[in-house]
C-alpha positions as CSV (number, residue, x, y, z in Angstrom):
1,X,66.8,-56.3,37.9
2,X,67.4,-56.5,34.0
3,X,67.5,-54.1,31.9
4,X,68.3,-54.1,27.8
5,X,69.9,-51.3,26.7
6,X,69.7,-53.0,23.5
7,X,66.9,-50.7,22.0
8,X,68.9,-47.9,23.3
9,X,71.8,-48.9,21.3
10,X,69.6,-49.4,18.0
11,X,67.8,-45.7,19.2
12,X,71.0,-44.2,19.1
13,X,72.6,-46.2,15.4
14,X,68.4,-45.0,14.1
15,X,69.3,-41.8,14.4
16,X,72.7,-41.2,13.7
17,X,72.4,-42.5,10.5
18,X,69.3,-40.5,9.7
19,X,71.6,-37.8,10.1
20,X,73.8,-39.1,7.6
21,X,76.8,-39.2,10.2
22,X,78.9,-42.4,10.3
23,X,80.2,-44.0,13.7
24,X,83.7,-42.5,13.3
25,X,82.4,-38.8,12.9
26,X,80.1,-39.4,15.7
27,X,83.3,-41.1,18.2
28,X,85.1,-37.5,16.5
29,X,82.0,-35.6,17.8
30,X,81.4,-37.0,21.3
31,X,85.6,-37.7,22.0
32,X,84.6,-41.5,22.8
33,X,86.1,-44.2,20.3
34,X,84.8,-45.9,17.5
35,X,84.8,-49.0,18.9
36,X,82.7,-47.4,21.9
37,X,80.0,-46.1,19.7
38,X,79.5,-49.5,18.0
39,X,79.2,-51.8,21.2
40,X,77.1,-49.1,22.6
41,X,74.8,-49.3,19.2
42,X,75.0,-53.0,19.8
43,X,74.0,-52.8,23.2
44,X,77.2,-54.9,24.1
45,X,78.2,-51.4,26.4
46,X,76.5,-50.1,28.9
47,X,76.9,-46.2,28.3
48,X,76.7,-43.5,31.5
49,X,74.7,-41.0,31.4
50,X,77.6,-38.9,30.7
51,X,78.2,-40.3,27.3
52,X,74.5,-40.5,26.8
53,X,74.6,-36.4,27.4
54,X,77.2,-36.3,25.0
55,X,76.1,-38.5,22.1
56,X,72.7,-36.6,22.4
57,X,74.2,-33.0,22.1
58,X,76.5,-34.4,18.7
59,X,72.2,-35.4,17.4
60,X,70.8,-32.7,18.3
61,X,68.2,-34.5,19.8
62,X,66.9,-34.8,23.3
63,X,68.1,-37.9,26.0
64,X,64.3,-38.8,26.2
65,X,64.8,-39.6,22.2
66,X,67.8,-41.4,23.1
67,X,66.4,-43.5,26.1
68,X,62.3,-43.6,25.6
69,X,62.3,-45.6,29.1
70,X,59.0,-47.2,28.8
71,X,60.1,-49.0,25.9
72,X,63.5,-50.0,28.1
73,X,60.9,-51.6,30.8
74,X,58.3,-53.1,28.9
75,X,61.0,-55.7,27.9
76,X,62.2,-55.8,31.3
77,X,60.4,-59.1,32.7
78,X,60.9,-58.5,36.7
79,X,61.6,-54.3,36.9
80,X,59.2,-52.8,39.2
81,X,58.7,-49.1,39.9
82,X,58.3,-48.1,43.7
């Protein structure tokens, strides 16, 4: 099974900067580094659901604004749901 967290990733950059916050303030925010934030905005890092709690609380915005999973599987060729 393959999944992209890429759109995740560009979710996550979307939003931050419409909040005018920058990647350090948001690392500051979440206590994750810089360099964490920005491969997970790349999609180059996975990211837990831990962090993904943690970068949602420093938005203000919900996970399921963060994730949208039917986005994540429509450009998953071979995920199935049981």
């Amino acid at each position: 099974m393959i999944i992209n967290l890429k759109p995740i990733g560009k979710r996550i950059k979307a939003i931050r900067k419409s909040k005018g916050i920058t990647q350090a303030q948001l690392a500051e925010m979440t206590n994750m580094s810089n360099i964490f934030i920005s491969r997970i905005e790349t999609g180059a890092k996975n990211v837990s659901l831990t962090s993904l709690i943690k970068i949602a609380v420093a938005l203000n915005v919900t996970i399921d604004e963060l994730v949208l999973l039917d986005e994540v599987i429509e450009l998953c060729n071979d995920f199935e749901i049981l």
